[in-house]
C-alpha positions in Angstrom: 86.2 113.8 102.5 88.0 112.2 105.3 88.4 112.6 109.2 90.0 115.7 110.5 92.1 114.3 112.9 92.9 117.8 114.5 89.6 117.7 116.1 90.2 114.1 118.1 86.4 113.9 118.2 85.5 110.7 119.3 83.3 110.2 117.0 86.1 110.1 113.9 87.9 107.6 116.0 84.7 105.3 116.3 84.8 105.7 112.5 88.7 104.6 112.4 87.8 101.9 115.3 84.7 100.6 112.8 86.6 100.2 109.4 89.4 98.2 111.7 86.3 95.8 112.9 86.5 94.1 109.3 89.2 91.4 108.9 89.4 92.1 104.8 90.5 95.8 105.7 92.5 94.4 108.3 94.5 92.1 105.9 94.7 94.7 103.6 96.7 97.1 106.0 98.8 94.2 106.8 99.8 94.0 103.0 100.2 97.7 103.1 102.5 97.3 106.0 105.6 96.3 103.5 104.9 99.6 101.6 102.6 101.1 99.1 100.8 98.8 96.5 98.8 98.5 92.9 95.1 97.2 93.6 95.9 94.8 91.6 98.5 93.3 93.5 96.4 93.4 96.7 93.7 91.7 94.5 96.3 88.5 93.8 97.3 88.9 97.7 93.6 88.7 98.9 91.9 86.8 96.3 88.8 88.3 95.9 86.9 90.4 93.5 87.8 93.8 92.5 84.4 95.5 93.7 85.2 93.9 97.2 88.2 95.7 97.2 87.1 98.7 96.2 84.2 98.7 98.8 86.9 98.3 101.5 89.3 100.3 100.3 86.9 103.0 99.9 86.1 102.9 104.1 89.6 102.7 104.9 90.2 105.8 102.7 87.3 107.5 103.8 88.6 107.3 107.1 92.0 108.6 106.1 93.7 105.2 107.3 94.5 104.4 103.8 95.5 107.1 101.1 95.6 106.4 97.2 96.8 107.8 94.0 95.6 107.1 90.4 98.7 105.3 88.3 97.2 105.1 84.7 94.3 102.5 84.8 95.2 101.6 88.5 95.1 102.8 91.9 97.9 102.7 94.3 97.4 103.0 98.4 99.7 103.3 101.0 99.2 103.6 104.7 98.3 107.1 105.8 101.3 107.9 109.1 100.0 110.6 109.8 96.5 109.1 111.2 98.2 106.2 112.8 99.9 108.6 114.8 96.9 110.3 115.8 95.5 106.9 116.3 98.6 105.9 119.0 98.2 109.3 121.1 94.5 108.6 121.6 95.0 105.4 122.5 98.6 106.5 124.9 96.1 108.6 126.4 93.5 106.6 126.8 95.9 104.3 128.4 97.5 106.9 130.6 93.9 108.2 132.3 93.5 104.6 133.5 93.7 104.2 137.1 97.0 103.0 138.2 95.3 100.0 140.7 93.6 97.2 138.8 89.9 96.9 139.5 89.2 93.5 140.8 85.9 93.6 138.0 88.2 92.8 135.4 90.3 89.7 136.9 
């Protein structure tokens, strides 16, 4: 199904924000980071099972961070652009509605 990003609901990024909370998923778009890959080389990369993997690469696709194409027996994912760029405005703006004067709360 995925997130429609054109609606910059809040709560599709508190899905995005959610699957990002896991280090595994983390990892695994660090290894995506060089480029798209075989779940079978991010199972050698990761060492663990192939129904861990497919649990988190099932939230990160759900969420449209990850996307993933069927190569004979295999699946291949890639890092979806396209939401980290929605994923950098929110956040830019986010940023840019802070006050300019630091509150003395956070110090």
């Amino acid at each position: 199904m995925g997130i429609n990003m054109s609606t910059d609901s809040q709560t599709d990024y508190a899905e995005i924000f959610k699957a990002l909370s896991d280090p595994n998923r983390l990892l695994v778009l660090e290894l995506l980071g060089s480029g798209e890959q075989c779940a079978c080389t991010l199972l050698e990369s990761m060492h663990i099972n192939q129904s861990t993997l497919s649990h988190h690469m099932k939230i990160l696709c759900s969420c449209d961070l990850v996307c993933s194409r069927k190569v004979g027996k295999w699946t291949h994912y890639a890092i979806n652009t396209v939401t980290y760029k929605h994923i950098k405005n929110y956040l830019s703006a986010l940023t840019n509605a802070l006050p300019q004067t630091r509150s003395n709360l956070c110090n």
